[in-house]
C-alpha positions as CSV (number, residue, x, y, z in Angstrom):
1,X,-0.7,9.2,15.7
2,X,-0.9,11.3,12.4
3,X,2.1,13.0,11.2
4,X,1.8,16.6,11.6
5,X,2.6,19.8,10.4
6,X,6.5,18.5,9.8
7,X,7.5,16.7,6.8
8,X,6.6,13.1,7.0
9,X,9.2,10.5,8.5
10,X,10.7,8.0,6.6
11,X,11.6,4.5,7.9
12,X,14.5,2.2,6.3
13,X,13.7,-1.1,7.5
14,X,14.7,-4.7,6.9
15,X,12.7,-7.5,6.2
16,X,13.3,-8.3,9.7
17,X,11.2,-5.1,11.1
18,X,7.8,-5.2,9.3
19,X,5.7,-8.0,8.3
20,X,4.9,-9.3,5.5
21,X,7.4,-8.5,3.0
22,X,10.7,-9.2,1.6
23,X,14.1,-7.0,1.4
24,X,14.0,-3.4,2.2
25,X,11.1,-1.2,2.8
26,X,11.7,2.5,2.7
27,X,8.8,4.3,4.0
28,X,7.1,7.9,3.9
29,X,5.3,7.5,7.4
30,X,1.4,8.7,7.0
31,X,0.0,7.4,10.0
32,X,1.1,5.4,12.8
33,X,-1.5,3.4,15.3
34,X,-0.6,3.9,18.6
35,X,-3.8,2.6,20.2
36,X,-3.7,-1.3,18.7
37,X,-0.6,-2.6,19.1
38,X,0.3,-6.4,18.6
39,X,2.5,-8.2,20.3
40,X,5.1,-10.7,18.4
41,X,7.5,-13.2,20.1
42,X,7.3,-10.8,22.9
43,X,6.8,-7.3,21.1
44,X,5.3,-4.7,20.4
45,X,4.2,-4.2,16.7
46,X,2.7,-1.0,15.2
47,X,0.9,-0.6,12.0
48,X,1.7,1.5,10.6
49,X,0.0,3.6,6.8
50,X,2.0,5.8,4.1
51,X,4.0,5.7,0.8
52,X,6.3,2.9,-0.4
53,X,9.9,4.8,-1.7
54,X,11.7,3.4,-4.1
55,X,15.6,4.0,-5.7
56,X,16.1,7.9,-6.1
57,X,12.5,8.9,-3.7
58,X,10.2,7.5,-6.4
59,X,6.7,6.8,-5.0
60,X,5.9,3.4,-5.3
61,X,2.3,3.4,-3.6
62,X,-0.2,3.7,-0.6
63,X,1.4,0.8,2.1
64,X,-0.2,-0.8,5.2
65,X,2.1,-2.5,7.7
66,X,3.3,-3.8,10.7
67,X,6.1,-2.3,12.3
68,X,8.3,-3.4,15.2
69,X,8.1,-0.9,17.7
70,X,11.7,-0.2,18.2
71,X,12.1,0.7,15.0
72,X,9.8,3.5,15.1
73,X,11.7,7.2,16.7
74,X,10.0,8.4,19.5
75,X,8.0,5.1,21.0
76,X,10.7,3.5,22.4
């Protein structure tokens, strides 16, 4: 799922809901992959592509991760 004509979504997540990482992730969603899902400890887990936010908006960089799926509007 590519984001579309809308502004891009971001995603305030704990360390808890992506892998891979530690503390908070603030995300500018790019790209989600629907089609590939994994499954951890019994769910679903989306990566998921875009830009890392820091403090104040500031673009950190490009991002790859995983996702847990509840945490992601709209695929739930």
């Amino acid at each position: 799922m590519t984001v579309g004509e809308r502004p891009d979504p971001i995603l305030v997540l704990d360390d808890a809901d992506y892998r891979y990482g530690a503390g908070p992730l603030v995300l500018r969603v790019e790209h989600i992959d629907v089609d590939d899902p994994i499954t951890i400890d019994g769910e679903l887990w989306y990566a998921v592509q875009g830009v890392q936010l820091g403090s104040g908006g500031a673009q950190r960089g490009h991002r790859r991760t995983y996702v847990r799926g509840r945490r992601i509007p709209g695929l739930t």
